[in-house]
N, C-alpha and C positions, 0 to 999 in steps of 0.2 A: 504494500500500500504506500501511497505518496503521502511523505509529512510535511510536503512544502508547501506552503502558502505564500505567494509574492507581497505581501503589505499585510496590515492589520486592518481589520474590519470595522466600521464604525462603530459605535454606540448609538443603537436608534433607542430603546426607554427599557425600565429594568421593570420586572414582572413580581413585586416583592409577595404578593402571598401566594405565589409559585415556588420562591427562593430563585429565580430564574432572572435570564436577561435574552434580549434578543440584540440581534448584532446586523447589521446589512454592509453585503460586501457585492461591487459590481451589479447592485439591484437584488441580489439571492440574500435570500435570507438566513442568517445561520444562529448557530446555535452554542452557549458554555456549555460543558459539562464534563463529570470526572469519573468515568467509567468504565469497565471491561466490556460492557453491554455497549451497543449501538442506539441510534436515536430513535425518537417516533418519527416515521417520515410523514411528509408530511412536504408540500413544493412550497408552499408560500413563509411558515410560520412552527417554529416547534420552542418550546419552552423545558430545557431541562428541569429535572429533578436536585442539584446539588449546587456546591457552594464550592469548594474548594477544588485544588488540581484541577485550573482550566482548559483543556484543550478544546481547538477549533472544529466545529464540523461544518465541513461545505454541502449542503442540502443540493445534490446538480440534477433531480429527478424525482419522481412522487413515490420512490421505492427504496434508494441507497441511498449513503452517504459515504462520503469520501474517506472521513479516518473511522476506525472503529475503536484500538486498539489504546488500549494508556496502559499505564506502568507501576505497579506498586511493590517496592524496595527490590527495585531490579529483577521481577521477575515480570515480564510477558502475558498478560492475559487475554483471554478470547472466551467467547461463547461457541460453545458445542453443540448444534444441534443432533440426537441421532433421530431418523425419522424411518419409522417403521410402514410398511405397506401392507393394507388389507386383502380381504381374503381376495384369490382369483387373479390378484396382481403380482406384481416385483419392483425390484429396485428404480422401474423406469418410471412407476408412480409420481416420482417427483422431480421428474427431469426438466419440467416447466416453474419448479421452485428454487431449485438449488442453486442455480445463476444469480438470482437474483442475492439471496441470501451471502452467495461467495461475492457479488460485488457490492453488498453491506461489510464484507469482510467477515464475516463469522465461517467455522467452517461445520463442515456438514459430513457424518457417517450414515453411511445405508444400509443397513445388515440385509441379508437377502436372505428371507427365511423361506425351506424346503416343502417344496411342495409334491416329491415322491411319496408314493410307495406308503405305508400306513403314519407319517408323519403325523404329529398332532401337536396340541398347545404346551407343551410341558417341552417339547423339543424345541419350539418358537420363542418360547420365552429363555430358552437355556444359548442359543443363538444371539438373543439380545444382550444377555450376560456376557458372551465373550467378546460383545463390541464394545460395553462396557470397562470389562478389565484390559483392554488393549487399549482404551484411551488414557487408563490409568497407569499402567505399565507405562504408556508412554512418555508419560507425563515423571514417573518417576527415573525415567533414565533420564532425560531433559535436567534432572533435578530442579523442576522449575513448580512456580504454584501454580495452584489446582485452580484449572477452569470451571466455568458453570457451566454442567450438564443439561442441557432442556431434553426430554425423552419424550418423542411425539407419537403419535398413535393415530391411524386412520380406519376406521370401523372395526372388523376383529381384531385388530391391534391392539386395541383399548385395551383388551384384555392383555393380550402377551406384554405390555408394555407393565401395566401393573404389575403381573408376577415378577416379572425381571428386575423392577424397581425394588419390590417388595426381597428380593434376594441381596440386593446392592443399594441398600437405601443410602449411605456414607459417599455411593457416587452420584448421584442422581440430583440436583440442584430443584427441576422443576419440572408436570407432567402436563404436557396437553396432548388435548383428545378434540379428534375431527371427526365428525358424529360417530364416535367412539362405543362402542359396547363398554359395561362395566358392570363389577358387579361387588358382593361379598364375597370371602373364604368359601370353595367350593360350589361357585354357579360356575356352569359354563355358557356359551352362547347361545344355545339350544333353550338352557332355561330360562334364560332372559327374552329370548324372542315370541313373538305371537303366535298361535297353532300355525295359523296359516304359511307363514315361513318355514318352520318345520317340517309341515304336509309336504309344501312343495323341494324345499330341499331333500326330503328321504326321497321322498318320488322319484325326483329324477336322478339321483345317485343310482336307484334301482334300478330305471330304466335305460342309462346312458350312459352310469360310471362304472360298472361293475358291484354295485353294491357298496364301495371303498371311497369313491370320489364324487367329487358336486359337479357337472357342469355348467361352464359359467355362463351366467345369465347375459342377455344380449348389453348392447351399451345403456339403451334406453330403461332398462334396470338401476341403471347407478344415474339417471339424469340427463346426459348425456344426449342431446339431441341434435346438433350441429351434426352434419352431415362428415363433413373432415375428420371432427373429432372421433365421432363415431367409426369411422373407418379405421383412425389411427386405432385407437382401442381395443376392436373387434380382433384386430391381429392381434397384439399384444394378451390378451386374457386367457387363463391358461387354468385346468378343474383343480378344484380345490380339497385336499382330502378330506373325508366325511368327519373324521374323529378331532379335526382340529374345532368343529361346530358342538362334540358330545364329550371332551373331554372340561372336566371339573378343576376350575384353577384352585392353586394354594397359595393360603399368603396365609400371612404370620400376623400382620397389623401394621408393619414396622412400613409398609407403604404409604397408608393414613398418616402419616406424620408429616408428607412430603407435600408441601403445597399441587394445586394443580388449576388446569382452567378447562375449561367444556366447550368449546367450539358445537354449537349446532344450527345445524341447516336447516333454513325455510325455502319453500313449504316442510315439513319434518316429512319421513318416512317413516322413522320406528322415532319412541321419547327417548331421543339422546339427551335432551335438555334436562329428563326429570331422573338420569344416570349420574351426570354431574352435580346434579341438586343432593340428589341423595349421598354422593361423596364429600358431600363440603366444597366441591372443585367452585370458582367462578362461573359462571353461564354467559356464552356471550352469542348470543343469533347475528348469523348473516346471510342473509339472500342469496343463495347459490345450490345447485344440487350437491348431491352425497358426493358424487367423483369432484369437489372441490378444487384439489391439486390440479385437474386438468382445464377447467373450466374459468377458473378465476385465481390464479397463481399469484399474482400480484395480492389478494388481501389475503391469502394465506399466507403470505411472505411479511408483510405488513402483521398481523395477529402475531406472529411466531416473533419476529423482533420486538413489539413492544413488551409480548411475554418476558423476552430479556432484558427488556430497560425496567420494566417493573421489579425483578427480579432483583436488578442490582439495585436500583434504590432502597428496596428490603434490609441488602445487604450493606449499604451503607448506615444507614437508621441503626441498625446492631451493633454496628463498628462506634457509634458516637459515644 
């Protein structure tokens, strides 16, 4: 990332019951602040959270921002996203988000969880754990300090994302969920869903997957209506095995401890809003169908970053 700025930015008026100031530089408007986290984007106007260790951010787009990146006693900080892909999908789930997010500067793991053979959720959340301990491993060869984990989840992720939290809660910073399945110790997705999802997924497992696997349902299932997208999708979607739908997560509790947020879509599909209610998570609705990532990349990029500005101002508030 570039830390160069040719001049200093003006002073346009300080935002005191924000603790904030806004700054205009070349007509852009930027922003103080002193954090690992990245800004709220935002093209016109963004007002940090903090007070001390100033660094510039040059706002050049309604999505990123030019630095992300500060420094406290010589160690290097970043926000981690890992983000986990729902059922029927893969790692290319968020191939319309990650751009974006890496030119926020944060970086971003995508665990690719198996969808052979009798695979199920106790193997998907054990997948998320080793992306886990490989950010931390990595973090301690580096000998450097510890990033903030964000661990995302998009529909049955919800759940893999939990258990795997719930195993590594000491790595895990913060959880969000895009209209996310969730639940207590021992539900799985199956018991959380309405009959009729059930009907239809045993059905056609029985009729099309062998009895073992889901096939997946067309685009206009997850949303998905553009004709393009639909295209792109349709190739990409791939049967999903039966028992990642019938197996019973396990947690301990030590998840609940971890903050989180609910991302749910309107119109709704299944109550993802009233999953995150029921977890304590935040609830936040936004207009878009369930395939999210593909469809409106931009405010999922936007949602997942302020998750981390939020994040860190937590994490300063503690520090004081």
């Amino acid at each position: 990332m570039n830390r160069h700025h040719p001049s200093k930015p003006a002073l346009v008026s300080p935002v005191p019951w924000t603790d904030s100031f806004l700054f205009e530089f070349h007509g852009v408007a930027l922003a103080s602040r002193a954090s690992p986290s990245v800004a709220l984007l935002n093209a016109t106007r963004y007002t940090s959270k903090t007070r001390s260790s100033w660094h510039w951010f040059l706002i050049h787009d309604p999505i990123a921002v030019d630095l992300l990146i500060s420094t406290r006693d010589g160690g290097t900080l970043m926000t981690v996203f890992v983000l986990v892909h729902g059922a029927w999908h893969g790692m290319w789930a968020w191939d319309r988000v990650t751009p974006l997010l890496h030119q926020a500067g944060a970086r971003t793991v995508m665990p690719t969880l198996t969808l052979d053979g009798d695979a199920g959720l106790h193997l998907h959340a054990d997948e998320v754990v080793a992306a886990l301990d490989g950010l931390a491993g990595d973090r301690d060869q580096a000998r450097g300090a510890a990033d903030d984990v964000i661990l995302v989840g998009h529909s049955y992720a919800g759940l893999v994302v939990r258990q795997a939290a719930d195993l590594r809660p000491h790595l895990v910073s913060h959880i969000v969920l895009f209209d996310g399945w969730a639940g207590g110790d021992g539900h799985s997705l199956f018991d959380l869903a309405p009959d009729s999802l059930v009907t239809a997924a045993r059905a056609a497992a029985e009729a099309r997957g062998g009895g073992t696997t889901v096939p997946a349902p067309p685009p206009g299932a997850f949303g998905i209506t553009d004709s393009a997208d639909a295209a792109w999708l349709a190739d990409r979607l791939i049967p999903q095995p039966l028992r990642t739908f019938t197996e019973p997560t396990r947690l301990t509790g030590a998840v609940d401890k971890i903050p989180g947020t609910g991302v749910y879509c309107r119109p709704m599909t299944y109550p993802f809003d009233r999953f995150a209610d029921e977890l304590g998570y935040r609830s936040i609705p936004l207009d878009a169908p369930h395939n999210v990532m593909l469809s409106h990349p931009e405010a999922v990029a936007r949602l997942l970053l302020q998750a981390a500005d939020d994040l860190d101002y937590e994490n300063e508030k503690l520090e004081r």
